[in-house]
C-alpha positions as CSV (number, residue, x, y, z in Angstrom):
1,X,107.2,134.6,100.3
2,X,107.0,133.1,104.0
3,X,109.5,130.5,105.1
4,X,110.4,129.2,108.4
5,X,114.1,130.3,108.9
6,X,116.4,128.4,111.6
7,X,118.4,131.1,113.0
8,X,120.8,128.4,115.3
9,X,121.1,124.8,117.1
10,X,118.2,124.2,119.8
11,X,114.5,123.9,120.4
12,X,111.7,124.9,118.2
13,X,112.5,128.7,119.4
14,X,115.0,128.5,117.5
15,X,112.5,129.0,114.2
16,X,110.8,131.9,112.5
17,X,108.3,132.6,110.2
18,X,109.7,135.4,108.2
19,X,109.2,137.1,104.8
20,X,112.4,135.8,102.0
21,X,112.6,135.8,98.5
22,X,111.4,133.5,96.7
23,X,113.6,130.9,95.1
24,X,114.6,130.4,91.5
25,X,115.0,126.6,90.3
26,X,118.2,125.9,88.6
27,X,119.4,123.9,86.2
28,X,117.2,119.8,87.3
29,X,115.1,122.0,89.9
30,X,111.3,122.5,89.7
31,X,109.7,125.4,91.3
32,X,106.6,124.2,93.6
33,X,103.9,125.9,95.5
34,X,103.8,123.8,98.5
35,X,100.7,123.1,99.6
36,X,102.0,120.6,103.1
37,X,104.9,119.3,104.3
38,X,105.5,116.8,106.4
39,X,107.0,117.3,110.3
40,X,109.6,114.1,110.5
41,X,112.5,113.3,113.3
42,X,115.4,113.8,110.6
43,X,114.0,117.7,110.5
44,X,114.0,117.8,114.3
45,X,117.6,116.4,114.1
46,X,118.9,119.0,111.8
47,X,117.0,121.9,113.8
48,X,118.7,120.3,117.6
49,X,122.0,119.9,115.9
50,X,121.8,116.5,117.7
51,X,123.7,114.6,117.3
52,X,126.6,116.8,116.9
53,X,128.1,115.4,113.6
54,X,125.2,117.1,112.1
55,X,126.7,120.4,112.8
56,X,129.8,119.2,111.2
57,X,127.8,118.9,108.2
58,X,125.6,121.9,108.2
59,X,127.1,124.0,109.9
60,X,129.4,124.5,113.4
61,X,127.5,127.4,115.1
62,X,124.1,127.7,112.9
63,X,123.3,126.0,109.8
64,X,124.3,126.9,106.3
65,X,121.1,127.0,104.9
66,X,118.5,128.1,107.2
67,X,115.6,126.8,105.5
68,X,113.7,124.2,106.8
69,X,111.4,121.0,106.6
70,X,111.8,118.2,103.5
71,X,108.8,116.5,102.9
72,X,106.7,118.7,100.7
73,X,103.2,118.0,98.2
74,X,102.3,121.0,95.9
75,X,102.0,121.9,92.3
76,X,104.8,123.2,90.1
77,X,105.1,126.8,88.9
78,X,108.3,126.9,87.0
79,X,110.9,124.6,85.4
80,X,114.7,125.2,85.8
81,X,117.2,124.4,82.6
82,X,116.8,120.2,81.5
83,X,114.1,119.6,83.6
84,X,111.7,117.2,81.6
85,X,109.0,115.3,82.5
86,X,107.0,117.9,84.0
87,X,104.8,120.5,83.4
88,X,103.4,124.0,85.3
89,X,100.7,123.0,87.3
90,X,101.2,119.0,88.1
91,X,100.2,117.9,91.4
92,X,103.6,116.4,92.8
93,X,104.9,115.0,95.8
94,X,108.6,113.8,97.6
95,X,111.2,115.6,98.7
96,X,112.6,119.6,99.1
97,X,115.0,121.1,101.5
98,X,113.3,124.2,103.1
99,X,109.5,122.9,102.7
100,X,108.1,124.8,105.5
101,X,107.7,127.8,102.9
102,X,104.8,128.7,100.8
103,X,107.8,128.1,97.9
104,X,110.3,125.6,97.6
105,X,112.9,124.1,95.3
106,X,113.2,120.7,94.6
107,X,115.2,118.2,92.4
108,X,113.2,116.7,89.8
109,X,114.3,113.6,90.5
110,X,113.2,113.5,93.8
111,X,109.7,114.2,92.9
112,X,106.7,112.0,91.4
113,X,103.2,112.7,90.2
114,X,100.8,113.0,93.5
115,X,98.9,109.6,94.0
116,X,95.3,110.7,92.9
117,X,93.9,108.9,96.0
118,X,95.1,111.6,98.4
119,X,94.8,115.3,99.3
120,X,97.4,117.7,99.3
121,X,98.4,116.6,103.4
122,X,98.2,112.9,103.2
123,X,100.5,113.2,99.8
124,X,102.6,115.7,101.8
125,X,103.3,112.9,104.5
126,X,104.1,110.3,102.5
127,X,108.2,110.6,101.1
128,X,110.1,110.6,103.9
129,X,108.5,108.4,106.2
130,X,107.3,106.4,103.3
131,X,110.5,105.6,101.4
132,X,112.5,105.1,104.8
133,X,109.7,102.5,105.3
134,X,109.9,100.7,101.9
135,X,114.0,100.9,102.1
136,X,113.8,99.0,105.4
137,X,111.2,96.0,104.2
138,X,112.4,95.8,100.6
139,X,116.0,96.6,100.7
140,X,117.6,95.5,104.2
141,X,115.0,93.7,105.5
142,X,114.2,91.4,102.2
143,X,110.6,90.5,103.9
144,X,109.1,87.7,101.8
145,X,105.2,86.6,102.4
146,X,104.8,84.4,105.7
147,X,107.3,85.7,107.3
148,X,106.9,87.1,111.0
149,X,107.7,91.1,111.5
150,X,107.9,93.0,114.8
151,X,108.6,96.4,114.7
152,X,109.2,98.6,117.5
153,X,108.0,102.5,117.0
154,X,104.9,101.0,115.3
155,X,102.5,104.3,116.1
156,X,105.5,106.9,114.9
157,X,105.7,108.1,111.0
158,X,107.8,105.3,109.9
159,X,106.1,103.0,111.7
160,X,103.2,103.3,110.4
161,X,104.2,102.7,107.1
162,X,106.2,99.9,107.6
163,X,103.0,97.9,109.2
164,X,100.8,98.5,106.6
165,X,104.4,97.5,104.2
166,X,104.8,94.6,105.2
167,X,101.2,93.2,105.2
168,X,100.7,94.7,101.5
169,X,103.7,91.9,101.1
170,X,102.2,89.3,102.8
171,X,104.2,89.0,106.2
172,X,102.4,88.7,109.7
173,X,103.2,91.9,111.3
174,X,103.7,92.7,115.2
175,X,103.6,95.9,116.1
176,X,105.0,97.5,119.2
177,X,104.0,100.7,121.3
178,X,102.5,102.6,123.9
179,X,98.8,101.7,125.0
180,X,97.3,104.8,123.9
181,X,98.1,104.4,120.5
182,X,97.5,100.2,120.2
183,X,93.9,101.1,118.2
184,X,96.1,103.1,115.4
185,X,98.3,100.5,115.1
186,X,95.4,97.9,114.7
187,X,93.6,99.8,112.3
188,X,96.3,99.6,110.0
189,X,96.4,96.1,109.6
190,X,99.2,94.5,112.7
191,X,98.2,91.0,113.3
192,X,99.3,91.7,116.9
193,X,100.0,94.5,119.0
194,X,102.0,94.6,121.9
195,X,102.1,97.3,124.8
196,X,106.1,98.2,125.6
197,X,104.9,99.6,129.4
198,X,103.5,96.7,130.3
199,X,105.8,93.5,128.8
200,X,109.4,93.4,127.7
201,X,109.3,92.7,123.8
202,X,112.8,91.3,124.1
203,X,112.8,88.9,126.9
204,X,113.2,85.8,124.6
205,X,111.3,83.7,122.5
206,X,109.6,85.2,119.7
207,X,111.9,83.6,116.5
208,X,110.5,86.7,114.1
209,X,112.3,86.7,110.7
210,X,112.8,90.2,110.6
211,X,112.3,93.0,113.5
212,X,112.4,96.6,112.5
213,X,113.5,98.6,115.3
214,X,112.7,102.0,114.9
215,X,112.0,103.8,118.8
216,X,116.1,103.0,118.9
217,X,117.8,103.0,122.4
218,X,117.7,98.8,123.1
219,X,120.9,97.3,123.3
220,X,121.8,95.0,120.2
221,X,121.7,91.7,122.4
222,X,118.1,92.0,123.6
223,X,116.7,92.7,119.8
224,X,118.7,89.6,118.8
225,X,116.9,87.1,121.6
226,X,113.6,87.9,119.4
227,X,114.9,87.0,116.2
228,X,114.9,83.5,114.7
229,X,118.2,82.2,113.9
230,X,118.8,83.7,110.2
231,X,116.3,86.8,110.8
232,X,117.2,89.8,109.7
233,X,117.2,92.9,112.3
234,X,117.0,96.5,110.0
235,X,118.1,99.2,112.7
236,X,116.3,102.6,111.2
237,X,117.5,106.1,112.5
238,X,119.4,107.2,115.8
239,X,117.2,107.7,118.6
240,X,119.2,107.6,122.0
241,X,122.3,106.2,120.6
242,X,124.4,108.9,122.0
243,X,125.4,112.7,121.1
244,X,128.1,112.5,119.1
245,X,127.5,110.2,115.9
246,X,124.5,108.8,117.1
247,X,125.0,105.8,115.8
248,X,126.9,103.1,117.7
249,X,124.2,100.5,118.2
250,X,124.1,100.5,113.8
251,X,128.2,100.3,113.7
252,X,128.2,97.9,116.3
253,X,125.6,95.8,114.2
254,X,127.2,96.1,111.1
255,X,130.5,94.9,112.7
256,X,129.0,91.8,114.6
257,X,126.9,90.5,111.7
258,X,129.4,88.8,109.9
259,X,130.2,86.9,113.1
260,X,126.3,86.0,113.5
261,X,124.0,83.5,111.2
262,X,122.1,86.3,111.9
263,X,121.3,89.7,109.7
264,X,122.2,93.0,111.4
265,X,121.7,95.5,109.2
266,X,121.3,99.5,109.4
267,X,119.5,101.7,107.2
268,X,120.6,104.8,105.6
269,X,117.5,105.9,103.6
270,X,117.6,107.2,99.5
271,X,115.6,109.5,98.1
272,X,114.8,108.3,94.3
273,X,112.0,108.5,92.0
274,X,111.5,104.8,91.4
275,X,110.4,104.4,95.1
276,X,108.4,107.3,95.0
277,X,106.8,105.8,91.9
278,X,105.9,102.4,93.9
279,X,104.8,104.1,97.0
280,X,102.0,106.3,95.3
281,X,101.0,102.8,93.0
282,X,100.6,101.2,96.5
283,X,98.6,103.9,97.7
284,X,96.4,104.1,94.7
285,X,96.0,100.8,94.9
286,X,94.8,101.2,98.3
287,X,97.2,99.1,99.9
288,X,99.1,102.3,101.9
289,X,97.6,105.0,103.3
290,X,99.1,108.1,105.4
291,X,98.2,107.7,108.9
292,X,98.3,112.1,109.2
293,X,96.4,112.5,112.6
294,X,97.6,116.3,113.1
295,X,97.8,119.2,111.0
296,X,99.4,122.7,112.0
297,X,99.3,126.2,109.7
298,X,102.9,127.2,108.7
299,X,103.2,129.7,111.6
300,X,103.1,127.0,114.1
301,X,105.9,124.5,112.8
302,X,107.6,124.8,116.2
303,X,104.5,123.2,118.1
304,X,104.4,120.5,115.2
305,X,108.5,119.4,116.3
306,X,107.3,120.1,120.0
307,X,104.6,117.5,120.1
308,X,106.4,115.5,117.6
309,X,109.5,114.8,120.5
310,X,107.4,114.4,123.3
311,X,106.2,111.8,122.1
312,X,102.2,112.3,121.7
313,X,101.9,112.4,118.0
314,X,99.9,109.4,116.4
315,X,101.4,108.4,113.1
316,X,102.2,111.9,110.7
317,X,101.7,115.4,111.6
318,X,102.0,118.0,108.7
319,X,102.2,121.6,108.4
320,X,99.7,122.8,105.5
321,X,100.4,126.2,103.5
C-alpha cells in the first residue's frame, strides 16, 4: 500500500509517500480502508518533535513508528481476534495512528459508525478536533446554557468545534480571530466575533464564565482579567509555551487554581467511543458540522501541515485517499 513514512524530526520534508505493507489488525484492531484523514496540530507536533519531550516519547533521533496522521474515516476490511461490534464494509470514523495511508489499523474502541449526514472528508475531520472540543466544554469547562464563552483560536480545527459546542448547549459564544476568517466564524453560529489585530481581548472587563483559550501563548494573568469571578478558563494544547514540555502556562494554571475562586483548568484530550457516539448524534442532528475548507490527495500531506502552521487554513483541512 502507500503510506506517508516520517523518516526524522523537522519540517514537512521530513515525509514520504512510499510503498509498505499493508498492516494486519491484531487482537481489538479493525482493518480500514481510509478514505480521509484529518491534518491536526498534535500530528505537526509529533512530525517537529516540538516540543522536545515528544522525542522522549517517540523516539530520540527519529520516531519509533514512522507512520503518520490520526484522524481517519473509511470502511473496514478485516477484523482482528475479539473484535465485535463490527462488520466488513461499515462506514466508520475516529481515531488511527498512521492515517495518511490508503490502510490503517485502528482500535475498535476508538472507532464509531460514520454519521450518515457526512461524506467520507467531513467524517474524516471530525475525532480529533471534535472530541478535544467536546472534552473542553463538557468536561473542564462544565458550560451550562446562558453562560458567556470566549474562545481564542475560534477559526482553527478545534475552534470551530467548540463554537458551534457550545451554542448546541445553549451558551452565548465569543469567538476570537484574525479578520480574514471573522465570516467563518460567524457562520457557525458565535454571537460575537472579535478581531485579535485590531483590540486586546484581555484588557479587562468581559466577566465570561468560561474562556477557552486555544491559539496558546497569553500569559495566565491577562486570560484571567476576562473571566467573571468563579469562571472557568480550559487551557487546550501547547502552542508557544516553550520547547521543552511545552506546557508551563497549563502547570502554572493547575498550581494557582486552588489559590483562585477561579477555575484554571488544562486539557489532556481522550479518545473513547462514548464521545465519538455523541459527536456523530450531534452532527446528525444537525447541530455540528465539520468546518473542512481544504482538501489535499495523499501525496501532498506535507503542503497540508505547511499551510496548516502558517497559519492560513480556515477551520479543517484533510488529506483524502
Amino acid at each position: 500500500m502507500k503510506a506517508v513514512m516520517q523518516t526524522g524530526y523537522g519540517a514537512p520534508e521530513v515525509l514520504r509517500l512510499t510503498e509498505v505493507a499493508r498492516p494486519t489488525p491484531g487482537a481489538g484492531q479493525v482493518l480500514l480502508r481510509v478514505r480521509a484523514a484529518g491534518v491536526d496540530r498534535g500530528t505537526w507536533h509529533l512530525m517537529a518533535g516540538h516540543p522536545y519531550a515528544v522525542r522522549a516519547a517517540l523516539g530520540l533521533r527519529r520516531p519509533r513508528n514512522p507512520l503518520t496522521g490520526l484522524d481517519v474515516a473509511g470502511t473496514v476490511t478485516a477484523l482482528g481476534p475479539g473484535v465485535t461490534g463490527f462488520a466488513v464494509g461499515d462506514e466508520v470514523f475516529g481515531t488511527a495512528r498512521g492515517a495518511f495511508a490508503e490502510y490503517a489499523v485502528a482500535r475498535a474502541d476508538r472507532l464509531a459508525p460514520k454519521p450518515e449526514r457526512l461524506g467520507y472528508p467531513e467524517a474524516g475531520a471530525l475525532a480529533v478536533s471534535g472530541l478535544t472540543a467536546l472534552q473542553a466544554l463538557r468536561g473542564a469547562g462544565r458550560v451550562r446554557a446562558g453562560q458567556r464563552v470566549l474562545v481564542t483560536g475560534a477559526s482553527g480545527g478545534v475552534g470551530t468545534y467548540v463554537v458551534q459546542l457550545a451554542k448546541a448547549f445553549g451558551a452565548e459564544v465569543t469567538g476570537v480571530c484574525g479578520p480574514t476568517k471573522a465570516d467563518l466564524v460567524r457562520s457557525l453560529g458565535a454571537d460575537r466575533v472579535l478581531d485579535y489585530t485590531r483590540e486586546d481581548v484581555t484588557a479587562g472587563g468581559g466577566g465570561y464564565d468560561v474562556v477557552v483559550d486555544i491559539a496558546g501563548g497569553t500569559p495566565l494573568a491577562r486570560l484571567r482579567r476576562i473571566l467573571a469571578p468563579r469562571g472557568t478558563l480550559v487551557i487546550v494544547g501547547g502552542e508557544d509555551c516553550g520547547d521543552w514540555v511545552g506546557m508551563g502556562r497549563q502547570f502554572h494554571a493547575v498550581v494557582r487554581s486552588p489559590f483562585t475562586r477561579q477555575r484554571l483548568t488544562m486539557l489532556a484530550s481522550r479518545q473513547n467511543r462514548a464521545d465519538l457516539d455523541e459527536l456523530a448524534s450531534l452532527v446528525d442532528a444537525g447541530r455540528v458540522s465539520p468546518a473542512v475548507t481544504a482538501t489535499f490527495p495523499l501525496d501532498k500531506v506535507p503542503q497540508a501541515l505547511e499551510m496548516l502552521m502558517a497559519g492560513t487554513a480556515r477551520g479543517k483541512t484533510v488529506i483524502t485517499v
